[in-house]
ZADO-1210 file (C-alpha; in nm, 4 decimals, padded with zeros to 6 digits):
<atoms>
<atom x="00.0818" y="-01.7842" z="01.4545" code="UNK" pos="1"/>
<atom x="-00.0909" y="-01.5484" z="01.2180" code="UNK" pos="2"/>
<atom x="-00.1731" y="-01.2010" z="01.3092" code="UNK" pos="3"/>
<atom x="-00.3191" y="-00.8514" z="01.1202" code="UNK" pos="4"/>
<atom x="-00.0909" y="-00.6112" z="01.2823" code="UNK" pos="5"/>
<atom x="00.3168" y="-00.6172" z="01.3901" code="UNK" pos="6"/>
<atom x="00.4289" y="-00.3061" z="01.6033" code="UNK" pos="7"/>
<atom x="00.7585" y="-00.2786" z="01.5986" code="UNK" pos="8"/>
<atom x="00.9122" y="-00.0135" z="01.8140" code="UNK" pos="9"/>
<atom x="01.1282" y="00.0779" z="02.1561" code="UNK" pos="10"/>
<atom x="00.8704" y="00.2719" z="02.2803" code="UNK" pos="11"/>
<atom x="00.7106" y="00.0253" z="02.4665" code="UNK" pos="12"/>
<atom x="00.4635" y="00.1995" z="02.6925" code="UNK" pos="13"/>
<atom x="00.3627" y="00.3455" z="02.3505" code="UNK" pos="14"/>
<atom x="00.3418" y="-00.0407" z="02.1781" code="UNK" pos="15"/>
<atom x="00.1682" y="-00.1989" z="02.4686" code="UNK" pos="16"/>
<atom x="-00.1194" y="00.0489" z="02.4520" code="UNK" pos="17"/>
<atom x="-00.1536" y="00.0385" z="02.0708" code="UNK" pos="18"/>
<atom x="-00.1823" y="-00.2879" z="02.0511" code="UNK" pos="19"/>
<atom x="-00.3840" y="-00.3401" z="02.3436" code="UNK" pos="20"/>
<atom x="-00.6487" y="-00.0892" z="02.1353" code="UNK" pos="21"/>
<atom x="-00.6135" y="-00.2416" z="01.7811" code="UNK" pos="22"/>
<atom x="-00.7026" y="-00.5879" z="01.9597" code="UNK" pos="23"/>
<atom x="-01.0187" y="-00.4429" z="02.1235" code="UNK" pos="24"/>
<atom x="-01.1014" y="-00.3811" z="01.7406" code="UNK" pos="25"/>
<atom x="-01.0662" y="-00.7589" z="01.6560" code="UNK" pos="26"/>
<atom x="-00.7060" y="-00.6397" z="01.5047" code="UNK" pos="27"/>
<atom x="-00.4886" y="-00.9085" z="01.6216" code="UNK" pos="28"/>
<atom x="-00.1530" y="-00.7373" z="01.6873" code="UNK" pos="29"/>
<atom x="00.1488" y="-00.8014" z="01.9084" code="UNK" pos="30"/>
<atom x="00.4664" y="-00.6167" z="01.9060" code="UNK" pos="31"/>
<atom x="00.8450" y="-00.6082" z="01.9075" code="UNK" pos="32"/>
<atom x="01.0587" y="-00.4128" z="02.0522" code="UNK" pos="33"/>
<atom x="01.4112" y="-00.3867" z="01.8251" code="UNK" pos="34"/>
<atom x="01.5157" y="-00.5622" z="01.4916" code="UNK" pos="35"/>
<atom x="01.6466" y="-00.8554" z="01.6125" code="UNK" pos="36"/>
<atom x="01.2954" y="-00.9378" z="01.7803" code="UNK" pos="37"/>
<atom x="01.1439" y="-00.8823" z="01.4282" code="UNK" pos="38"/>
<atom x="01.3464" y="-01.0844" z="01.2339" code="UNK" pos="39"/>
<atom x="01.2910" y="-01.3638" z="01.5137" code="UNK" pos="40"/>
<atom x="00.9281" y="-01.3574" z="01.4997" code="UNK" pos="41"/>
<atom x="00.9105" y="-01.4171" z="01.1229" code="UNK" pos="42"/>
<atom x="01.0537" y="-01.7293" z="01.2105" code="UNK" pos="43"/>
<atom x="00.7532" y="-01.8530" z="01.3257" code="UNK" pos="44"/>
<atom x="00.4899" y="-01.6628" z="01.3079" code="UNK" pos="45"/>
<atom x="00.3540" y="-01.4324" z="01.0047" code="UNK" pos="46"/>
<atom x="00.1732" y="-01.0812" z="00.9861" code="UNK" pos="47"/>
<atom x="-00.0680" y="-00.9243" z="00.7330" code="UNK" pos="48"/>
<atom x="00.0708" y="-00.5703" z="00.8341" code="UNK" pos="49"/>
<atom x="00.3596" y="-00.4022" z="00.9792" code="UNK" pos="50"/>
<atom x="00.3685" y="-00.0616" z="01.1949" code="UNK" pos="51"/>
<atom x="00.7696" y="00.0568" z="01.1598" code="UNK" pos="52"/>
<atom x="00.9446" y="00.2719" z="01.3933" code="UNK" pos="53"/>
<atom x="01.2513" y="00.4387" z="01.2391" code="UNK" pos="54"/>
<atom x="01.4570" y="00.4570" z="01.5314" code="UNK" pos="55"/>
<atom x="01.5329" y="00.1454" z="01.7510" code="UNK" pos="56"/>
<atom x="01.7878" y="00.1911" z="01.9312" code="UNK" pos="57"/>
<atom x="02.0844" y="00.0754" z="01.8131" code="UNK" pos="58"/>
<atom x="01.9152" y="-00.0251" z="01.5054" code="UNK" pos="59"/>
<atom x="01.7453" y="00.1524" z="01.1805" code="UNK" pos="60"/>
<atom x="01.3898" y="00.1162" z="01.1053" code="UNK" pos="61"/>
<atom x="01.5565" y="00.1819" z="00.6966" code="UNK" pos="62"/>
<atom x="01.7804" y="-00.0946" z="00.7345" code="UNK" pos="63"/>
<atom x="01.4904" y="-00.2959" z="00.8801" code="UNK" pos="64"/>
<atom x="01.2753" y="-00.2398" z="00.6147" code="UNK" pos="65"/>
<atom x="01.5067" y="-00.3435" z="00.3547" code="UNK" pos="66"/>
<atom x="01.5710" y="-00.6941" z="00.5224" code="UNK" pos="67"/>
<atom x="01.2490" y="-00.7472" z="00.5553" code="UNK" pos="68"/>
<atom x="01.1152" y="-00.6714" z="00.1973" code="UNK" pos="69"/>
<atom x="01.3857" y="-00.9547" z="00.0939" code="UNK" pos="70"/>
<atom x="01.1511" y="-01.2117" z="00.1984" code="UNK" pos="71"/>
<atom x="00.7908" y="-01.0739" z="00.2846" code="UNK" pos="72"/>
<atom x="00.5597" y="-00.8957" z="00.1062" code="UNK" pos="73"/>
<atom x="00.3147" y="-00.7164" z="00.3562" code="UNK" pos="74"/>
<atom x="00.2532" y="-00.3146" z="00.3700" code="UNK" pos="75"/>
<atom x="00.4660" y="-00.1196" z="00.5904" code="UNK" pos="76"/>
<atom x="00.3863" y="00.1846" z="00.7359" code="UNK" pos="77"/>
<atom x="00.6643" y="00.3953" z="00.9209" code="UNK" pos="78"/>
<atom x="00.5466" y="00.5374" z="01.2479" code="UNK" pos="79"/>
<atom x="00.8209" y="00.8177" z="01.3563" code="UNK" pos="80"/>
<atom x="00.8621" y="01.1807" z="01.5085" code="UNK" pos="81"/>
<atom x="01.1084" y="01.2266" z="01.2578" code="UNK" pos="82"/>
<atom x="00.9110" y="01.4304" z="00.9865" code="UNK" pos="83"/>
<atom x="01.1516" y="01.5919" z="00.7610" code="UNK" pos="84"/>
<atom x="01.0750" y="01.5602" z="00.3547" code="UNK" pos="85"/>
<atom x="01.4139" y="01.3467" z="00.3623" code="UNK" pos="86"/>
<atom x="01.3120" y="01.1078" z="00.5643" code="UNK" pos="87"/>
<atom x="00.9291" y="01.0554" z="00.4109" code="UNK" pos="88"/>
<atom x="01.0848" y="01.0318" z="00.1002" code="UNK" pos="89"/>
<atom x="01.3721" y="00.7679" z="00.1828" code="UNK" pos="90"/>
<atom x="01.1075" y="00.5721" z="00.3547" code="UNK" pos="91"/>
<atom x="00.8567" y="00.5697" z="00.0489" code="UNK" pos="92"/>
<atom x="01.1532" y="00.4691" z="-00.1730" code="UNK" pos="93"/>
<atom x="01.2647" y="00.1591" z="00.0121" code="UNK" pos="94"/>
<atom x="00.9426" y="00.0029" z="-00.0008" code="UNK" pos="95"/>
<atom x="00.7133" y="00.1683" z="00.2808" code="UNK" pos="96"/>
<atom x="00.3100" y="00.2051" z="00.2052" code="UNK" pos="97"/>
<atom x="00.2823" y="00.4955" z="00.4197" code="UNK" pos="98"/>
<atom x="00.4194" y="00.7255" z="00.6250" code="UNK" pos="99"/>
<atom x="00.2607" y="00.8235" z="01.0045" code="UNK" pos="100"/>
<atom x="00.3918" y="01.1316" z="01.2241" code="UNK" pos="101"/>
<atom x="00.4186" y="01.0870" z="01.5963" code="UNK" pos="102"/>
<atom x="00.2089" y="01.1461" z="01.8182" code="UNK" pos="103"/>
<atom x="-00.0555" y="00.9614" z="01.6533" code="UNK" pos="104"/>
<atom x="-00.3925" y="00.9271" z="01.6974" code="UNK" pos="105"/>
<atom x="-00.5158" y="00.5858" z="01.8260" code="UNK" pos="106"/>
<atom x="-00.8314" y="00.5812" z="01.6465" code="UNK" pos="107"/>
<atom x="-00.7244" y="00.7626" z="01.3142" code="UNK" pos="108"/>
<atom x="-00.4143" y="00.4885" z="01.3156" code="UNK" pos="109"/>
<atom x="-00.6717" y="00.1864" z="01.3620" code="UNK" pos="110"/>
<atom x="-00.8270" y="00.3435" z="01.0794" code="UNK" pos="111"/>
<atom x="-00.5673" y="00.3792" z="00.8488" code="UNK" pos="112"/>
<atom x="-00.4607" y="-00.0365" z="00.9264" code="UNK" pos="113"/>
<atom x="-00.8198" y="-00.0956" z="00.8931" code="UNK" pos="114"/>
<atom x="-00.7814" y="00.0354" z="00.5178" code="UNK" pos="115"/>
<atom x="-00.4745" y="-00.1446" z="00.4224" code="UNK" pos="116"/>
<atom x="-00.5503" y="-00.4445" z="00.5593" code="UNK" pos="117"/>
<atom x="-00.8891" y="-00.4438" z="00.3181" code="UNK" pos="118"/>
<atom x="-00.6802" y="-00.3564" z="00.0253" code="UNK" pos="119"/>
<atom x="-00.4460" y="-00.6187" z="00.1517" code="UNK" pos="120"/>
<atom x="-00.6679" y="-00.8893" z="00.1092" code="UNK" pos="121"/>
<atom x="-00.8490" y="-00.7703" z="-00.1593" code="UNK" pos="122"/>
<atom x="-00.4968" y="-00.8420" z="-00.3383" code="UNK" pos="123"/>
<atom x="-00.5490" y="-01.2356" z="-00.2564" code="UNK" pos="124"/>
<atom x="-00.8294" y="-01.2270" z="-00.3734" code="UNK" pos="125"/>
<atom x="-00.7963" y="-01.3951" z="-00.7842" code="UNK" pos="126"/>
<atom x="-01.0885" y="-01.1072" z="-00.9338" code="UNK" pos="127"/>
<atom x="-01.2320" y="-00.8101" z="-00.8762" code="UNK" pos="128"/>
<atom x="-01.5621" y="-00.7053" z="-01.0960" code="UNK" pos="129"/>
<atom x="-01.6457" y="-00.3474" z="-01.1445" code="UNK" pos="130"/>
<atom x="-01.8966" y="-00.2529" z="-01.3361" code="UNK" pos="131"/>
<atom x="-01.8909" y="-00.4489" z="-01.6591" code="UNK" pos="132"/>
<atom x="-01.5252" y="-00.4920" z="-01.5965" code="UNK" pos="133"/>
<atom x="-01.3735" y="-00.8347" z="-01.4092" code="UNK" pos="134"/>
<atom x="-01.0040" y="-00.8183" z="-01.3717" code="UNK" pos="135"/>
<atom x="-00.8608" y="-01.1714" z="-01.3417" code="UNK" pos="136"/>
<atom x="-00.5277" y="-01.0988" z="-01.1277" code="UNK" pos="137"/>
<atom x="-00.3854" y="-01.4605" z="-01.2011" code="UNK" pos="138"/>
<atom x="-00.4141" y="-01.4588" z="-01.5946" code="UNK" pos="139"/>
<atom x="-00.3416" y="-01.0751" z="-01.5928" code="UNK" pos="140"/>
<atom x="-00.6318" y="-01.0168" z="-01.8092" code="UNK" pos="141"/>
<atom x="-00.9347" y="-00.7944" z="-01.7577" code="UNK" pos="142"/>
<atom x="-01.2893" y="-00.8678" z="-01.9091" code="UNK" pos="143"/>
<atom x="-01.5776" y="-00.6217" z="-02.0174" code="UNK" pos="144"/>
<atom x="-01.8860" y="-00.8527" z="-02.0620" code="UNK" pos="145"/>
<atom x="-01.6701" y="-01.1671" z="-02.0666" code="UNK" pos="146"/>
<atom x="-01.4913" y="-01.0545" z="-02.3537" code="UNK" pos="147"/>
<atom x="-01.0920" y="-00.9839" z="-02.3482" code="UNK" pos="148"/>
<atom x="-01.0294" y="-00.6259" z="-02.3531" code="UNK" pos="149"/>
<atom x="-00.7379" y="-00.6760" z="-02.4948" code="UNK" pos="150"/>
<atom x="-00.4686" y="-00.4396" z="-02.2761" code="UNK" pos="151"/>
<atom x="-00.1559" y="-00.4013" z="-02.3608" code="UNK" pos="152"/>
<atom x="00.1117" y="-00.5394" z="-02.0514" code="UNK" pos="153"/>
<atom x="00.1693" y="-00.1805" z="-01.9165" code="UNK" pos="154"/>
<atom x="-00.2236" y="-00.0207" z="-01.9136" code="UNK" pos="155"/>
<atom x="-00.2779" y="-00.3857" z="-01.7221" code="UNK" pos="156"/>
<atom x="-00.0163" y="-00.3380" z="-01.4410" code="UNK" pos="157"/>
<atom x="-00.1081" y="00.0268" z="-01.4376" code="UNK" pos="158"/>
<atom x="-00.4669" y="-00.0580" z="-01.4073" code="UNK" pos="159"/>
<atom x="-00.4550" y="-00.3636" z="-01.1525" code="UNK" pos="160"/>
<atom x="-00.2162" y="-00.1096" z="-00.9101" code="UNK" pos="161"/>
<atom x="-00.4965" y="00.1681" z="-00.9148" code="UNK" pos="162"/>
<atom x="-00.7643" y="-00.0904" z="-00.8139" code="UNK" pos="163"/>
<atom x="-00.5951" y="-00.2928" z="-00.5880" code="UNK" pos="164"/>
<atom x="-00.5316" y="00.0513" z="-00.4345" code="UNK" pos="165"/>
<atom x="-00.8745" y="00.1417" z="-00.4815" code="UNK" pos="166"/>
<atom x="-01.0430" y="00.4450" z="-00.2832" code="UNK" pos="167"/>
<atom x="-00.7000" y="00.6059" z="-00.2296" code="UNK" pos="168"/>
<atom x="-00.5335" y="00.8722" z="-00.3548" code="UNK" pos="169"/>
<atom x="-00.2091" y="00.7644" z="-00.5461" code="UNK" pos="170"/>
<atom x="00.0558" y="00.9589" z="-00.6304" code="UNK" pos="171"/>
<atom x="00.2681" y="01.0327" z="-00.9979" code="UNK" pos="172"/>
<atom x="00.5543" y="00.9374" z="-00.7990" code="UNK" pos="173"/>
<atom x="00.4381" y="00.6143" z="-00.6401" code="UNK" pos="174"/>
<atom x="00.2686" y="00.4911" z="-00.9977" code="UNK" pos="175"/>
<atom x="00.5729" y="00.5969" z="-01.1307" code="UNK" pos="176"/>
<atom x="00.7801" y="00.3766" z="-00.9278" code="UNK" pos="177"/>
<atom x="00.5074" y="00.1069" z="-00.8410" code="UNK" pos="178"/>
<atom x="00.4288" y="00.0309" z="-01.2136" code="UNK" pos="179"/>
<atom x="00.6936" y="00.1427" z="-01.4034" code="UNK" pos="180"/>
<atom x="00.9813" y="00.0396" z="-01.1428" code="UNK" pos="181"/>
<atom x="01.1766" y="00.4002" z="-01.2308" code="UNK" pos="182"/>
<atom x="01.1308" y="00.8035" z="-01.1115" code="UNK" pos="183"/>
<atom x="01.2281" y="00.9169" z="-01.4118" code="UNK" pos="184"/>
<atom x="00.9279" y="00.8444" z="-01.6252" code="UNK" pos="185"/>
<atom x="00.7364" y="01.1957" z="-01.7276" code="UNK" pos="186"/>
<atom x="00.4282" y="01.2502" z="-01.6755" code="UNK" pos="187"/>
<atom x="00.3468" y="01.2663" z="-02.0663" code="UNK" pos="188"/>
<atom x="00.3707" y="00.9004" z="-02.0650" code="UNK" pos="189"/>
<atom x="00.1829" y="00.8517" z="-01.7597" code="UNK" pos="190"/>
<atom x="-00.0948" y="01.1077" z="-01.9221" code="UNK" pos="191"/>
<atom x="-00.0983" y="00.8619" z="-02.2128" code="UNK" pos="192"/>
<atom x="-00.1468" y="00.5605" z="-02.0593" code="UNK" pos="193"/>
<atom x="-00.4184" y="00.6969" z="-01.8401" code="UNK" pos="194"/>
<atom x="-00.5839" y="00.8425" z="-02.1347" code="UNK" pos="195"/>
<atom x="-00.6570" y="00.5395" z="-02.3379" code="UNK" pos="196"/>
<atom x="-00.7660" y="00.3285" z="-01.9923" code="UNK" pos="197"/>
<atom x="-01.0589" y="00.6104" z="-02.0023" code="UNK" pos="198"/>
<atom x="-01.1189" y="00.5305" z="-02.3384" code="UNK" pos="199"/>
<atom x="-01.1672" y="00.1554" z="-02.2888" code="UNK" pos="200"/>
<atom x="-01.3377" y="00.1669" z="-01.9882" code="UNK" pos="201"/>
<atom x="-01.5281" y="00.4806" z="-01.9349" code="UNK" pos="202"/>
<atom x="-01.9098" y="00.5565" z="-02.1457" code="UNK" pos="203"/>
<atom x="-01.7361" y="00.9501" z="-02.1176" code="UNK" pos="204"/>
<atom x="-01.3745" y="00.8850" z="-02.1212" code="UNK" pos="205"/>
<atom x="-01.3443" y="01.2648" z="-02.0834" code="UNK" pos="206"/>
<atom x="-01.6125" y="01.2767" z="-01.7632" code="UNK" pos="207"/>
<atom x="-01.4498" y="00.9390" z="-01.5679" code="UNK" pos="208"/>
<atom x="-01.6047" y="00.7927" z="-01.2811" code="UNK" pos="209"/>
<atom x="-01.3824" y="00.5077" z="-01.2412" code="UNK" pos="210"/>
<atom x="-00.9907" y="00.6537" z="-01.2996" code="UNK" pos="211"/>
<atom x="-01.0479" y="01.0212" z="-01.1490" code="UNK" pos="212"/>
<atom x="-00.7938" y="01.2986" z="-01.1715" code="UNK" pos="213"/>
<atom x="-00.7132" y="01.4688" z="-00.8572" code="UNK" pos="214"/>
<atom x="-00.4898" y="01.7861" z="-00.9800" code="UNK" pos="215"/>
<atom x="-00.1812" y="01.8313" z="-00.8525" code="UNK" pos="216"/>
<atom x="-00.1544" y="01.5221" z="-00.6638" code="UNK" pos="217"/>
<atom x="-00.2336" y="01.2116" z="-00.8906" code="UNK" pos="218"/>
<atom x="-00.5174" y="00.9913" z="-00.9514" code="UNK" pos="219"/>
<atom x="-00.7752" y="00.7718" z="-00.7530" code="UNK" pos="220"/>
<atom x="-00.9695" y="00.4789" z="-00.8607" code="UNK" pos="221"/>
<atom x="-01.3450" y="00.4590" z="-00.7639" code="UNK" pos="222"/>
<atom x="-01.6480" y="00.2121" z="-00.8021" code="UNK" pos="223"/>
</atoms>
């Protein structure tokens, strides 16, 4: 069976309610209750998203996570009271999308799923057109007017993560190890590769209404 949304956590009072709310949305979610159960329903069923507790029981949402990115390629988003920098950090690193303190707000939650499941699917989807821009996700190519643009491999996979990530704010850190696959790239080369996307795709590379600065924090892609 196919469904948007996986809870898994021991909390169960907590579970049953959240999904019982996403599904009045039309967010088809079910849950699980430790590990084991997780692993088990991948056997036969699939999910566009998963909601991770870090602590179940006996088990570790971290060790979870890492089993399950072997195989499947869905976001993850930790749910946990545990809020220390550690923790957020070790969570993002693993391969988690996003990181959500307990208690939680039903409605801001179901709006945060609502989000990634769009940019989910937008990432099935073989093109996305903005502007004069197409980018064709299968050939890895992107097109201004039907003509090749020409981009070299890395301003491609650093463009295709901002817009298939589009309307978000995205991190140094995260395009650092999203695109390049490392932490240790500077921001100088980051800087460059930004700059001459601008140049190829904006009329004012140096007033940009599709790859916007936000200071301090890292960069957001609007159309």
């Amino acid at each position: 069976m196919k469904y948007d949304c996986l809870i898994v956590d021991d909390e169960i009072p907590l579970s049953e309610s959240t999904s019982e709310y996403f599904n009045m949305f039309d967010i088809k979610t079910t849950w699980v209750a430790d590990a084991v159960a997780c692993l088990e329903f991948f056997k036969e069923n699939q999910t566009d998203l998963i909601l991770l507790d870090i602590n179940l029981g006996t088990d570790s949402g971290f060790s979870l996570c890492k089993k399950i990115r072997e195989n499947i390629d869905v976001p993850i988003l930790f749910i946990s009271a545990r809020n220390s920098d550690d923790d957020i950090l070790l969570a993002l690193g693993i391969g988690g999308d996003d990181y959500i303190s307990k208690p939680y707000s039903l409605n801001v939650l179901l709006a945060k799923v609502k989000a990634v499941l769009k940019r989910y699917q937008n990432k099935e989807t073989e093109e996305v057109t903005f502007g004069r821009f197409t980018i064709n996700f299968h050939l890895e190519r992107v097109f201004c007017d039907g003509n090749d643009l020409g981009l070299k491999a890395m301003e491609y996979r650093l463009l295709s993560y901002l817009v298939r990530n589009s309307s978000r704010i995205i991190s140094k850190e995260e395009l650092f190890g999203r695109v390049w696959g490392d932490s240790i790239t500077g921001d100088g080369t980051l800087n460059v590769h930004i700059r001459r996307l601008r140049e190829k795709l904006e009329d004012d590379p140096n007033n940009p209404k599709y790859i916007r600065t936000i200071w301090g924090t890292g960069y957001i892609f609007e159309d």
